[in-house]
Biopython code that builds the backbone (N, CA, C, O; Angstrom):
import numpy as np
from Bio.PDB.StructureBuilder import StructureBuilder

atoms = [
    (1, "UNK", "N", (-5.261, 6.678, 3.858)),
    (1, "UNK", "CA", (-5.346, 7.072, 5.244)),
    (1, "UNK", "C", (-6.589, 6.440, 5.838)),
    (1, "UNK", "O", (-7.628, 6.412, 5.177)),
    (2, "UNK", "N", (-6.498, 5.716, 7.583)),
    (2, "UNK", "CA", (-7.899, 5.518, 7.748)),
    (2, "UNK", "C", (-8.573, 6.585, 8.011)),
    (2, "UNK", "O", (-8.166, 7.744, 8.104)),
    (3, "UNK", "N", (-10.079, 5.983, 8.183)),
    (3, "UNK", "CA", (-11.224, 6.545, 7.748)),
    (3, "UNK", "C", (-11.951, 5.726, 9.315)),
    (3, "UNK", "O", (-11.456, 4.884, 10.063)),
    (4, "UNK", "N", (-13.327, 6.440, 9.343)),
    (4, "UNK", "CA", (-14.189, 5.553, 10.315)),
    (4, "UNK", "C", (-14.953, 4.367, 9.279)),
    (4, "UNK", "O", (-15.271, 3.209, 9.551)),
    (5, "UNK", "N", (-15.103, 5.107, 8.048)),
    (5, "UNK", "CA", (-16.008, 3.825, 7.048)),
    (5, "UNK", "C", (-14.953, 3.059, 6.558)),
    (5, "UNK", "O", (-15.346, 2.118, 5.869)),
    (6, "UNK", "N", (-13.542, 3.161, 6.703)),
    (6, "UNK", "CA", (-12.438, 2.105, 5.743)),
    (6, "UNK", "C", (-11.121, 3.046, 5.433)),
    (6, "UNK", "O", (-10.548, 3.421, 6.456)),
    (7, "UNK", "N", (-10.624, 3.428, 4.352)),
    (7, "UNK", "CA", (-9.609, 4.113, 3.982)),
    (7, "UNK", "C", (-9.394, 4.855, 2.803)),
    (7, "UNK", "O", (-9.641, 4.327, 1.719)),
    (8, "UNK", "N", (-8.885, 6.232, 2.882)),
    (8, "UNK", "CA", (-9.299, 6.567, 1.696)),
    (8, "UNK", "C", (-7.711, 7.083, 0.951)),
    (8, "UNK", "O", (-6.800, 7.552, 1.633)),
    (9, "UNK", "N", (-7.631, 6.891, -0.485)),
    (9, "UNK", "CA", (-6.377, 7.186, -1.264)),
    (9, "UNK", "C", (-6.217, 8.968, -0.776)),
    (9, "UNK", "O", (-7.287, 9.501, -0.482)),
    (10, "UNK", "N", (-5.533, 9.445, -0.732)),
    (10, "UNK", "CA", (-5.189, 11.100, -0.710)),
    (10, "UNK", "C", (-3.847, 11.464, -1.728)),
    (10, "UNK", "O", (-3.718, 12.618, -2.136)),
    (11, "UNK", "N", (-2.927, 10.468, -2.081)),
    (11, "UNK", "CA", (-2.158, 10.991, -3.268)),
    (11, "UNK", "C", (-2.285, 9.584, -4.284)),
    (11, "UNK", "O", (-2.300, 8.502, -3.697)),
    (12, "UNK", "N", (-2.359, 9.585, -5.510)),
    (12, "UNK", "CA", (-2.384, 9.150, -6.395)),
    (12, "UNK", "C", (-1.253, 9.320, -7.522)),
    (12, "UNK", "O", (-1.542, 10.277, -8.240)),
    (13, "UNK", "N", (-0.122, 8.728, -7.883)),
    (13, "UNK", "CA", (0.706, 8.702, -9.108)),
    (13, "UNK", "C", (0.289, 7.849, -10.324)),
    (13, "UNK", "O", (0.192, 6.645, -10.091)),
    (14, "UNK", "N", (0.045, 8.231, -11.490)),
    (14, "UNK", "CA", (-0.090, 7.334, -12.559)),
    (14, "UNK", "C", (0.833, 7.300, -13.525)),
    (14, "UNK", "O", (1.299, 8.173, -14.257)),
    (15, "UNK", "N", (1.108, 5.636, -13.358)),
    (15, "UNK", "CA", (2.513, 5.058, -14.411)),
    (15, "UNK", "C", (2.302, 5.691, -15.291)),
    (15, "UNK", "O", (1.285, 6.379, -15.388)),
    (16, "UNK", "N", (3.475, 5.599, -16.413)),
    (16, "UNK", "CA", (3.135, 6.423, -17.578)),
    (16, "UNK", "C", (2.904, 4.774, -18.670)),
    (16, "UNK", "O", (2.601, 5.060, -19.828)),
    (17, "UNK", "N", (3.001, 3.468, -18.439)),
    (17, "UNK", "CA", (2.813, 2.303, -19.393)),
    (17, "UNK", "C", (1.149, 2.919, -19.689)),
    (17, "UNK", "O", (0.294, 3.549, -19.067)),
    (18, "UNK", "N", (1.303, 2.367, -20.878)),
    (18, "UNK", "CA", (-0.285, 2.483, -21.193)),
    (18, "UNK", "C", (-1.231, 1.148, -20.713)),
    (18, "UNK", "O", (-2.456, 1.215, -20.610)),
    (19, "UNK", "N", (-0.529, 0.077, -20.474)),
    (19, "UNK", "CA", (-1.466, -0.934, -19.695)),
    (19, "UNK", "C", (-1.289, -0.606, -18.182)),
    (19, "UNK", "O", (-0.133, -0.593, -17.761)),
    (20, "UNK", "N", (-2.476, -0.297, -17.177)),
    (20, "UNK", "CA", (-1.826, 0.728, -15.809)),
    (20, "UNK", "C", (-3.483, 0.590, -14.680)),
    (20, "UNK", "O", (-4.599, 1.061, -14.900)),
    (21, "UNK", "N", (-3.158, 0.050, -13.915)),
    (21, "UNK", "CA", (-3.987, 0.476, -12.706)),
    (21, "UNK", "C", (-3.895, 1.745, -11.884)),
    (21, "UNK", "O", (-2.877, 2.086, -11.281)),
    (22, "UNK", "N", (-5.474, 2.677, -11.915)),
    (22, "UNK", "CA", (-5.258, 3.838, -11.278)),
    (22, "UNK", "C", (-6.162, 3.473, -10.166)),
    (22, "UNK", "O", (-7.132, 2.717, -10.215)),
    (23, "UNK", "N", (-5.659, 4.176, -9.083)),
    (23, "UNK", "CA", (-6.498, 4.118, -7.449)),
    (23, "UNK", "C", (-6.414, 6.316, -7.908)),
    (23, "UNK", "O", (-5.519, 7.161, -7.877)),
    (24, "UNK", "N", (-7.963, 6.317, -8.282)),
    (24, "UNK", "CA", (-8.322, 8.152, -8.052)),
    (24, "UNK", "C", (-8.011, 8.092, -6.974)),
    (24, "UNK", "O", (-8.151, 7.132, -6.217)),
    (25, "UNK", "N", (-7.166, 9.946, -6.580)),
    (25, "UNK", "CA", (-7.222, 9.999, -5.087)),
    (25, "UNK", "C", (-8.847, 10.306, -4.751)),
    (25, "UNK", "O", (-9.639, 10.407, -5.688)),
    (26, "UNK", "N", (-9.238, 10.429, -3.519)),
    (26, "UNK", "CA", (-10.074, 10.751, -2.881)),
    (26, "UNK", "C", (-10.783, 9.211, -2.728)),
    (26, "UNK", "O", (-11.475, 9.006, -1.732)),
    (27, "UNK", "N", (-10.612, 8.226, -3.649)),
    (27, "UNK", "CA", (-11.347, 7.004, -3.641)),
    (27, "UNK", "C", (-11.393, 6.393, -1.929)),
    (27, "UNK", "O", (-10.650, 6.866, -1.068)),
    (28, "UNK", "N", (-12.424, 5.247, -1.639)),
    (28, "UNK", "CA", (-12.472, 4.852, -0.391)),
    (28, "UNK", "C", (-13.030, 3.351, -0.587)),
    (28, "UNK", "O", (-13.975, 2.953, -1.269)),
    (29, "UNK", "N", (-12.065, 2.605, 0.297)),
    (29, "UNK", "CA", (-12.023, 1.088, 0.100)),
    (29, "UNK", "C", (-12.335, 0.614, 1.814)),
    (29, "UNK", "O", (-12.215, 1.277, 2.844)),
    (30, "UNK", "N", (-12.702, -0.571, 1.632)),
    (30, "UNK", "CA", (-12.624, -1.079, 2.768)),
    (30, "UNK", "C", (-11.235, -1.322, 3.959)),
    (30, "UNK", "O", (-10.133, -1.711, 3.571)),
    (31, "UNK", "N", (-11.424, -1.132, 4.863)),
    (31, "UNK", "CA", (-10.258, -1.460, 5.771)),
    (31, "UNK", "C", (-9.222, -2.091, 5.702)),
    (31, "UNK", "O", (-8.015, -1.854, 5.660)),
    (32, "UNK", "N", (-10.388, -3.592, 5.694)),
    (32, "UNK", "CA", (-9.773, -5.040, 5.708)),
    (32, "UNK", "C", (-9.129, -5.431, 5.177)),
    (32, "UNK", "O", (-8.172, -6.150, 5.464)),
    (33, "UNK", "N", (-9.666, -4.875, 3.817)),
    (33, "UNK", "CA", (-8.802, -5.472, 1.904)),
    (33, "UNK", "C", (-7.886, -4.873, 1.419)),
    (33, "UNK", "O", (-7.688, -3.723, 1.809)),
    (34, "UNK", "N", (-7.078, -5.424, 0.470)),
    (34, "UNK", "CA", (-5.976, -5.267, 0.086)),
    (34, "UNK", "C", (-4.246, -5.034, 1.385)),
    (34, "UNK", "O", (-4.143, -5.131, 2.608)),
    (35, "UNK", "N", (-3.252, -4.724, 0.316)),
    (35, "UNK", "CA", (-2.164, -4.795, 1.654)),
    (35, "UNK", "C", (-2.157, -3.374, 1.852)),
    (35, "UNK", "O", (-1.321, -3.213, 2.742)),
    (36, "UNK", "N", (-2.641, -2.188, 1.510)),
    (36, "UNK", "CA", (-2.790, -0.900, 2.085)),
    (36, "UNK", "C", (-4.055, -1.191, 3.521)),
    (36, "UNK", "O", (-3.762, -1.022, 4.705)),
    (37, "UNK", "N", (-5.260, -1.589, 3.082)),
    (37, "UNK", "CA", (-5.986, -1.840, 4.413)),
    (37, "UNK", "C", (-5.461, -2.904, 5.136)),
    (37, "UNK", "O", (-6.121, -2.821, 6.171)),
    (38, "UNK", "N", (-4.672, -3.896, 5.285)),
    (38, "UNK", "CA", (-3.937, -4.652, 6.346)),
    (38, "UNK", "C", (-2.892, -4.436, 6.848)),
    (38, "UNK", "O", (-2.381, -5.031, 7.797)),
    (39, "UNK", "N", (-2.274, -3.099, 5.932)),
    (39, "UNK", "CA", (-0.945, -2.227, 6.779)),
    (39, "UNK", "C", (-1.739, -1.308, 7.687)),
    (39, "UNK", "O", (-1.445, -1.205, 8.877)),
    (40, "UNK", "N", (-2.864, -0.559, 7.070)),
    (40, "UNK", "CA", (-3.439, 0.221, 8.024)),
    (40, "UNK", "C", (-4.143, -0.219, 10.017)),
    (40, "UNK", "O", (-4.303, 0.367, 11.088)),
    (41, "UNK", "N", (-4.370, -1.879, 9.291)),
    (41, "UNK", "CA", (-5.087, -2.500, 10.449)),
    (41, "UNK", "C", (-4.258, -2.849, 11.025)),
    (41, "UNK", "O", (-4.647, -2.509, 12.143)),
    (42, "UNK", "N", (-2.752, -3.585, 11.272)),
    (42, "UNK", "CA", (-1.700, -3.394, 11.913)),
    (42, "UNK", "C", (-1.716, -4.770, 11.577)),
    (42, "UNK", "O", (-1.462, -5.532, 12.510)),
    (43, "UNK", "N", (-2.019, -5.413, 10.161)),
    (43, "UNK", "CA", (-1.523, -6.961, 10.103)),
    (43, "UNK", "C", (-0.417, -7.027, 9.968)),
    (43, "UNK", "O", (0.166, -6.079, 9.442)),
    (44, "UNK", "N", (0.340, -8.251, 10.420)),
    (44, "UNK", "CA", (1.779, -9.074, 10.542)),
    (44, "UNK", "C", (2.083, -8.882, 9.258)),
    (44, "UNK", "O", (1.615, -9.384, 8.236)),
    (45, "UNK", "N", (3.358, -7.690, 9.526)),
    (45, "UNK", "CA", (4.179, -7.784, 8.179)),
    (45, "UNK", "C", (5.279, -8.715, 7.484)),
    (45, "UNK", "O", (5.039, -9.830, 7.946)),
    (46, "UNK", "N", (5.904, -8.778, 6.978)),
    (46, "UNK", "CA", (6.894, -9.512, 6.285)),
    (46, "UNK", "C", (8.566, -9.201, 7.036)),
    (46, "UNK", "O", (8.569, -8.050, 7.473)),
    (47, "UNK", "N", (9.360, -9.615, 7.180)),
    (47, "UNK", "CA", (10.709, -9.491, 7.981)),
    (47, "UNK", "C", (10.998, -7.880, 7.336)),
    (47, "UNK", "O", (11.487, -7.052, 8.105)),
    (48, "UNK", "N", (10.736, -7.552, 6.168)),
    (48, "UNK", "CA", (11.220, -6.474, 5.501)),
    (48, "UNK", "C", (10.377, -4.961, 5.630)),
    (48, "UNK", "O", (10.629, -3.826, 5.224)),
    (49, "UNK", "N", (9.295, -5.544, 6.381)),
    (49, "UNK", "CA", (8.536, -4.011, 6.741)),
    (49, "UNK", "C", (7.023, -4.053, 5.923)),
    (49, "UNK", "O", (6.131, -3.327, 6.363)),
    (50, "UNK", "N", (6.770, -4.867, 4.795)),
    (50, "UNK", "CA", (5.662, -4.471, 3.735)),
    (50, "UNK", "C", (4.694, -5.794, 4.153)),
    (50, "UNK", "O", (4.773, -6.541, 5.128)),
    (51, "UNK", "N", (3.806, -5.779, 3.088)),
    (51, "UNK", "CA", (3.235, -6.891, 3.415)),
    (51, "UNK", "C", (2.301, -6.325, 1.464)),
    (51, "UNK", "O", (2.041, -5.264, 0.896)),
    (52, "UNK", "N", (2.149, -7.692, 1.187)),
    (52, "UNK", "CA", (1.646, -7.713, -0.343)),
    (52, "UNK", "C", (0.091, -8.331, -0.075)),
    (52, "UNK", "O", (-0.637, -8.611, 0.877)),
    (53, "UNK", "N", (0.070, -8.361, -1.881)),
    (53, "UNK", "CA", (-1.605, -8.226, -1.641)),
    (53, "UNK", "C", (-1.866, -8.864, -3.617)),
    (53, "UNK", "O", (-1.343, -8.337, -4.599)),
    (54, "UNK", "N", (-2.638, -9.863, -3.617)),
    (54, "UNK", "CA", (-2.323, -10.843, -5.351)),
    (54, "UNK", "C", (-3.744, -10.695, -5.212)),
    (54, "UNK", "O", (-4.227, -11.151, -4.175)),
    (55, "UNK", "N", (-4.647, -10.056, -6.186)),
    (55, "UNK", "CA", (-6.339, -10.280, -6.583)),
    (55, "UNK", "C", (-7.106, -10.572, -5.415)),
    (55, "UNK", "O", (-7.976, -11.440, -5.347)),
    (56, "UNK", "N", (-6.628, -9.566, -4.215)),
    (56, "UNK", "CA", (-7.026, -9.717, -2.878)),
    (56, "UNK", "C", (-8.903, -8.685, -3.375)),
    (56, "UNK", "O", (-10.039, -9.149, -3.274)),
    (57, "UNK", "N", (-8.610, -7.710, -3.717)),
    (57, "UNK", "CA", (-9.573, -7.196, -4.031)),
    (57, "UNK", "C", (-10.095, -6.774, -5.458)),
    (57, "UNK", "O", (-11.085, -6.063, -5.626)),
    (58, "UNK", "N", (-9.386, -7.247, -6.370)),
    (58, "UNK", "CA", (-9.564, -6.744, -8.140)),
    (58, "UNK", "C", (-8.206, -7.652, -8.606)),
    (58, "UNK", "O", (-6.992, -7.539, -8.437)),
    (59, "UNK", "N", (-9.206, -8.725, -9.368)),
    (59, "UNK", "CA", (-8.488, -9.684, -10.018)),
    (59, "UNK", "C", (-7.787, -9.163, -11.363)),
    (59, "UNK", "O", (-8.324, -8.448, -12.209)),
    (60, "UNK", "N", (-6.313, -9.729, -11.392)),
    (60, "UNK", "CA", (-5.490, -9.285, -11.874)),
    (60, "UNK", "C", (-4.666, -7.691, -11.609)),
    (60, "UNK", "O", (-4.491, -7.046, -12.643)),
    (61, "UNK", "N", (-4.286, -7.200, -10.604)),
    (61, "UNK", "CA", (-3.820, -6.445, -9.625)),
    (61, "UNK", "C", (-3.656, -6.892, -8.745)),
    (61, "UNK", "O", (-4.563, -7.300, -8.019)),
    (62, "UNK", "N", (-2.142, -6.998, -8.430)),
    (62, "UNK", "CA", (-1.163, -6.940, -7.093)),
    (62, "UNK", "C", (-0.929, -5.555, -6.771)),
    (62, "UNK", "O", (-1.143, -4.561, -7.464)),
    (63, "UNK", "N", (-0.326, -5.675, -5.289)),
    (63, "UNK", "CA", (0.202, -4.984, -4.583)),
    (63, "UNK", "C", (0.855, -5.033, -3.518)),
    (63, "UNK", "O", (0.829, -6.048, -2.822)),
    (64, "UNK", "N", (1.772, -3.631, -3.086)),
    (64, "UNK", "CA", (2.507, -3.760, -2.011)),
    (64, "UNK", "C", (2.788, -3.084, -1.194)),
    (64, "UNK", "O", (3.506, -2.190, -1.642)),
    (65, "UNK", "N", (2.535, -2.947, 0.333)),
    (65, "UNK", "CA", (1.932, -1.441, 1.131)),
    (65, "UNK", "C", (3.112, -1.683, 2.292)),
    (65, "UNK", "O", (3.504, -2.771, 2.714)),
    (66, "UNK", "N", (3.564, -0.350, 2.682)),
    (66, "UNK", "CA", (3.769, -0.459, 4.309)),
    (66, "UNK", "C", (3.771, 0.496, 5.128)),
    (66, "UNK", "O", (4.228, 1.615, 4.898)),
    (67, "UNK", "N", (3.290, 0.148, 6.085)),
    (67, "UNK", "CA", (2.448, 1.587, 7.321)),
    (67, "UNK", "C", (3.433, 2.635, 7.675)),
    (67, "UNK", "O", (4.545, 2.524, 8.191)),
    (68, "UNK", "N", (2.657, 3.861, 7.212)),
    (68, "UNK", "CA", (3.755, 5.549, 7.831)),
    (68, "UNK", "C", (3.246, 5.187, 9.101)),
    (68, "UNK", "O", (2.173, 4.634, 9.343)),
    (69, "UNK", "N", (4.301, 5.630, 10.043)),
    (69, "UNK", "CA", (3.911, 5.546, 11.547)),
    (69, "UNK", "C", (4.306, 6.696, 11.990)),
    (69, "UNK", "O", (5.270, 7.174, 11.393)),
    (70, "UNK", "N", (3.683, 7.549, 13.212)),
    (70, "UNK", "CA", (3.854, 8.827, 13.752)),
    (70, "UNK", "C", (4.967, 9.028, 14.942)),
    (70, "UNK", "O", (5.658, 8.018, 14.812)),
    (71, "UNK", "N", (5.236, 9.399, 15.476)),
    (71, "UNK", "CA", (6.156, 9.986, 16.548)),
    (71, "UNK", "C", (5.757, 8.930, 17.690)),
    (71, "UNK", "O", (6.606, 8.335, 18.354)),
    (72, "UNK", "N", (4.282, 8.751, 17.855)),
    (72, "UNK", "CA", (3.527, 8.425, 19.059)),
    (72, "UNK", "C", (3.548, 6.827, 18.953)),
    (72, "UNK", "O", (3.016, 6.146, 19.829)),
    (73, "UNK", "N", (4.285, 6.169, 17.674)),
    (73, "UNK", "CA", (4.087, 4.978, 16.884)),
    (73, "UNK", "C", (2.676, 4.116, 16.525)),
    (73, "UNK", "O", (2.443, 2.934, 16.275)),
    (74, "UNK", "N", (1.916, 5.262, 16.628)),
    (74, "UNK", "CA", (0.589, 4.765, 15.473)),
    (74, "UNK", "C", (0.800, 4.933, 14.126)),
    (74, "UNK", "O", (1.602, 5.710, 13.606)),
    (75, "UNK", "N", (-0.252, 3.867, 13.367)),
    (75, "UNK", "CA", (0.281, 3.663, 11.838)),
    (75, "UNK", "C", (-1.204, 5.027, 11.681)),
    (75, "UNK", "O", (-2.249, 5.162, 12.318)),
    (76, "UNK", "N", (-0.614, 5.776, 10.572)),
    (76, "UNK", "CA", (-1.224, 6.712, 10.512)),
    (76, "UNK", "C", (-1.864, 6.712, 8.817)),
    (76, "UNK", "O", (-2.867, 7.196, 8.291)),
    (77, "UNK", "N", (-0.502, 5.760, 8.245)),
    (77, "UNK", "CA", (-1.186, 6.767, 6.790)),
    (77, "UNK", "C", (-0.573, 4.956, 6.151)),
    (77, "UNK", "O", (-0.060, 4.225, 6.998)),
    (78, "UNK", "N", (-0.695, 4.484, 4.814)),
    (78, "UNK", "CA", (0.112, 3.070, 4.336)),
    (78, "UNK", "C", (0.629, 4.284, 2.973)),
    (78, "UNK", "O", (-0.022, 5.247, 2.568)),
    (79, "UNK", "N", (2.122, 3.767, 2.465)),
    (79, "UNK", "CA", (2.449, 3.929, 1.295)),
    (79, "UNK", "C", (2.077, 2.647, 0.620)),
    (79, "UNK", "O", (1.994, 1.563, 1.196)),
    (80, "UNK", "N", (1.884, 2.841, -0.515)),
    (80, "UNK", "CA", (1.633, 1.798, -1.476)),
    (80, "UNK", "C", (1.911, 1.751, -2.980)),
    (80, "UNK", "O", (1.847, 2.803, -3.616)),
    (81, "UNK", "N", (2.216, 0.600, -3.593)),
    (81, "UNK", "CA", (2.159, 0.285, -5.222)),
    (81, "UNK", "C", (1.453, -0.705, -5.639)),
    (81, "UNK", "O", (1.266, -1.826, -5.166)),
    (82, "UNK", "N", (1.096, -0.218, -6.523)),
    (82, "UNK", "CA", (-0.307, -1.261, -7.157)),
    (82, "UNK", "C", (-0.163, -1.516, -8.937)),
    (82, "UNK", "O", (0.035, -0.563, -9.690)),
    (83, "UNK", "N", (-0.251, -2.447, -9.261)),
    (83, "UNK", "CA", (-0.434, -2.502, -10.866)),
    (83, "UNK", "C", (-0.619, -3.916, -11.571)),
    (83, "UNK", "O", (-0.350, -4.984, -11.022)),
    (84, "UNK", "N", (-0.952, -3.823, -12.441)),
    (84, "UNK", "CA", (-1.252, -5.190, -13.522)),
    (84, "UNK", "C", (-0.407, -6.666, -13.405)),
    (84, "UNK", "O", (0.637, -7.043, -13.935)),
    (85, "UNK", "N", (-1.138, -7.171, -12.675)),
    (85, "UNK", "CA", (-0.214, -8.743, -12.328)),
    (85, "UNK", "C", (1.042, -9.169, -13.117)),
    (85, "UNK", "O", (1.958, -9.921, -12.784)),
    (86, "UNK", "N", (0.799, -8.382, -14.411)),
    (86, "UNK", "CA", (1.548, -9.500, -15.514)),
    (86, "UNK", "C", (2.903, -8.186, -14.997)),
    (86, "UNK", "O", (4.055, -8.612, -15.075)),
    (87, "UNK", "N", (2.757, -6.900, -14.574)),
    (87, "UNK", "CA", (3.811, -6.760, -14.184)),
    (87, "UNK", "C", (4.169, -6.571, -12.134)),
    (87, "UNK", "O", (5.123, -6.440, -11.367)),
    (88, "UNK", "N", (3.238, -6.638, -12.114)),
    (88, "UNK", "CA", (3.715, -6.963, -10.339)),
    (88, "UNK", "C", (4.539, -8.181, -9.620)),
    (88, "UNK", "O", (5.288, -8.217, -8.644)),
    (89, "UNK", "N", (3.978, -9.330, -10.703)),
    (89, "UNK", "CA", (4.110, -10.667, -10.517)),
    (89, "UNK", "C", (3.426, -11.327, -9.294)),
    (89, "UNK", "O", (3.157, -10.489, -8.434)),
    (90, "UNK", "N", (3.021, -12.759, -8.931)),
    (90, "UNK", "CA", (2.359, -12.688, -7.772)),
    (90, "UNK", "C", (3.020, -13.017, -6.628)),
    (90, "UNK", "O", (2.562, -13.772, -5.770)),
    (91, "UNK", "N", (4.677, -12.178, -6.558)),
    (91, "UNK", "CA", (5.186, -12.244, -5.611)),
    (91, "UNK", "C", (5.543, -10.621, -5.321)),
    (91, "UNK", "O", (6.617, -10.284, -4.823)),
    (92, "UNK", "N", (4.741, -9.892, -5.611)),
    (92, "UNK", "CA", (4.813, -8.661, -5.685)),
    (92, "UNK", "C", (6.071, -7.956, -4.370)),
    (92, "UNK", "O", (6.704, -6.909, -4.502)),
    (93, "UNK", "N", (6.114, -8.669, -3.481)),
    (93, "UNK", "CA", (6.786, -8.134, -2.227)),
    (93, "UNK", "C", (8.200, -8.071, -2.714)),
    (93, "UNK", "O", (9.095, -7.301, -2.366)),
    (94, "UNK", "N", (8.218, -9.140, -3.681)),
    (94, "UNK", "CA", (9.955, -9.468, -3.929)),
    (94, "UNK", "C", (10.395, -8.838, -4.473)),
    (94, "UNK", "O", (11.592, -8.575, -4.354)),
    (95, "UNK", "N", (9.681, -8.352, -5.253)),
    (95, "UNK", "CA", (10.715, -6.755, -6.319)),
    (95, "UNK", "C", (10.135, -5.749, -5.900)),
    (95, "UNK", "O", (10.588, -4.885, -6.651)),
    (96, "UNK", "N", (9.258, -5.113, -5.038)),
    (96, "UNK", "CA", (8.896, -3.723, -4.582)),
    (96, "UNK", "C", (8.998, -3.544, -3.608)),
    (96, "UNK", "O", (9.050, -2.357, -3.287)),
    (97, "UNK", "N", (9.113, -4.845, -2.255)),
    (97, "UNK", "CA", (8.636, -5.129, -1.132)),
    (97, "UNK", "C", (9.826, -3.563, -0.271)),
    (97, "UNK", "O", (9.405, -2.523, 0.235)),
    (98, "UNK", "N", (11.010, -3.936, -0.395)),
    (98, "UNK", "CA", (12.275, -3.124, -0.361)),
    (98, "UNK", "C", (11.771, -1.405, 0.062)),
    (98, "UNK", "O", (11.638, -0.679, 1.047)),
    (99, "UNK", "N", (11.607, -1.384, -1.520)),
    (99, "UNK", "CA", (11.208, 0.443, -2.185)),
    (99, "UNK", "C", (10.158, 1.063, -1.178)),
    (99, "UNK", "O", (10.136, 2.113, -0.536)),
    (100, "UNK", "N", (9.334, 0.035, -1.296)),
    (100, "UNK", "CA", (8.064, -0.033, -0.207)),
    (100, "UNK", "C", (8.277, 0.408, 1.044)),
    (100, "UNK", "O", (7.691, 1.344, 1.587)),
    (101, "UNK", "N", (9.272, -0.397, 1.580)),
    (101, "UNK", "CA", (9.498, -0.321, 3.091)),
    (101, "UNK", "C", (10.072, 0.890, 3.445)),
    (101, "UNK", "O", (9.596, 1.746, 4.191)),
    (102, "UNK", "N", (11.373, 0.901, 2.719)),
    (102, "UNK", "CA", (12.180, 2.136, 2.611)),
    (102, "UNK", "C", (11.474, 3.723, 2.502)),
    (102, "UNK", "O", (12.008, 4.737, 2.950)),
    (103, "UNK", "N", (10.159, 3.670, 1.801)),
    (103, "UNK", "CA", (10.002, 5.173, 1.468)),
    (103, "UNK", "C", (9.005, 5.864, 2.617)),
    (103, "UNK", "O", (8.914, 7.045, 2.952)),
    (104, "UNK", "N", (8.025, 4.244, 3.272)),
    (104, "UNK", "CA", (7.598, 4.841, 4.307)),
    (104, "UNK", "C", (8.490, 4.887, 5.629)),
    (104, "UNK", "O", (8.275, 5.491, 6.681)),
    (105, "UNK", "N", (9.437, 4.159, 5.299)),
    (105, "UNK", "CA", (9.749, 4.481, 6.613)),
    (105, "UNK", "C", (10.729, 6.491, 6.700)),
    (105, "UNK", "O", (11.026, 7.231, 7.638)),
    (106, "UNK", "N", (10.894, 6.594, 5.062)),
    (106, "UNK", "CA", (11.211, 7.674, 5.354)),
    (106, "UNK", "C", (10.127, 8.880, 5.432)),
    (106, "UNK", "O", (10.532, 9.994, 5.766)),
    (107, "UNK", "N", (8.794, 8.682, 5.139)),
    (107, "UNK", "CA", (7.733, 9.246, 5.758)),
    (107, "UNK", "C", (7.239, 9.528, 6.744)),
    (107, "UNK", "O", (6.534, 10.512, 6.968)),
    (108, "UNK", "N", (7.596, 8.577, 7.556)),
    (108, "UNK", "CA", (7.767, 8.171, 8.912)),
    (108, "UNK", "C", (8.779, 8.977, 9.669)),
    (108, "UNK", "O", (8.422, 9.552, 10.697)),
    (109, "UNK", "N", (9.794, 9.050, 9.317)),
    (109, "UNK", "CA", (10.259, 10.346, 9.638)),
    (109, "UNK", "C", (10.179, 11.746, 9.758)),
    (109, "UNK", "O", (10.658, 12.549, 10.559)),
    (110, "UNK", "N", (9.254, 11.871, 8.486)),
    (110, "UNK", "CA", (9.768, 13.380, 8.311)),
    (110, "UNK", "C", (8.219, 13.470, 9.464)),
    (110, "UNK", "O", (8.277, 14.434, 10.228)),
    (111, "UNK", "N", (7.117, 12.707, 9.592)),
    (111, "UNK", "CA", (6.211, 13.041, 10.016)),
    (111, "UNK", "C", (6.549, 12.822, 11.738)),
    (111, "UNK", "O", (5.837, 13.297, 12.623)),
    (112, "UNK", "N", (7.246, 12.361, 11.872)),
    (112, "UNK", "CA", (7.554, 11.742, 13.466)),
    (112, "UNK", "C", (7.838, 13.461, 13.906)),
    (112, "UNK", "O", (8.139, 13.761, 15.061)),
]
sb = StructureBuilder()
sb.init_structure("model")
sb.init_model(0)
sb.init_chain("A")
sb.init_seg("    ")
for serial, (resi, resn, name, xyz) in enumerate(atoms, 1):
    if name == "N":
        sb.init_residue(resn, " ", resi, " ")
    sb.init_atom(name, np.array(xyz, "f"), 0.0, 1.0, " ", f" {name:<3s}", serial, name[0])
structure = sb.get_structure()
């Protein structure tokens, strides 16, 4: 969710693989970085709704975010997936990009 200093995680799921990138909730990142802070900033997404993110901010971790939006159509909150390159791949959008789009936009709903 943004923040005035950047953005901060508020739910956290951890894979059950034992090789696994965790984002703690409560953690706080910059705005700008990664594709959770460039869904939040309202960067140009992909035809499919998401927008990805390859050792944008922590080499070897991809990811793939796309903005909950409110009733009022401000982006309010980004869903996101994040994990170990060797399984994200560095086209991360292409196999999650979908799941991605789909779950906020049903967030997006229930919050509208």
């Amino acid at each position: 969710m943004p923040e005035t200093d950047g953005r901060r995680c508020v739910i956290s799921l951890e894979s059950p693989n034992g090789l696994r990138w965790i984002v703690p909730e409560g953690s706080l990142f910059p705005i700008a970085r990664g594709s959770a802070g460039r869904a939040l900033s309202g960067a140009k997404l992909s035809n499919g709704g998401w927008i990805e993110s390859v050792e944008e901010r922590v080499k070897g971790v991809a990811s793939v975010s796309a903005p909950v939006i409110d009733a009022a159509g401000d982006v309010i909150a980004a869903l996101s997936i994040s994990g170990p390159l060797e399984r994200m791949s560095r086209n991360p959008g292409a196999k999650f990009g979908a799941m991605v789009s789909r779950g906020a936009r049903d967030l997006s709903h229930f919050v509208a």
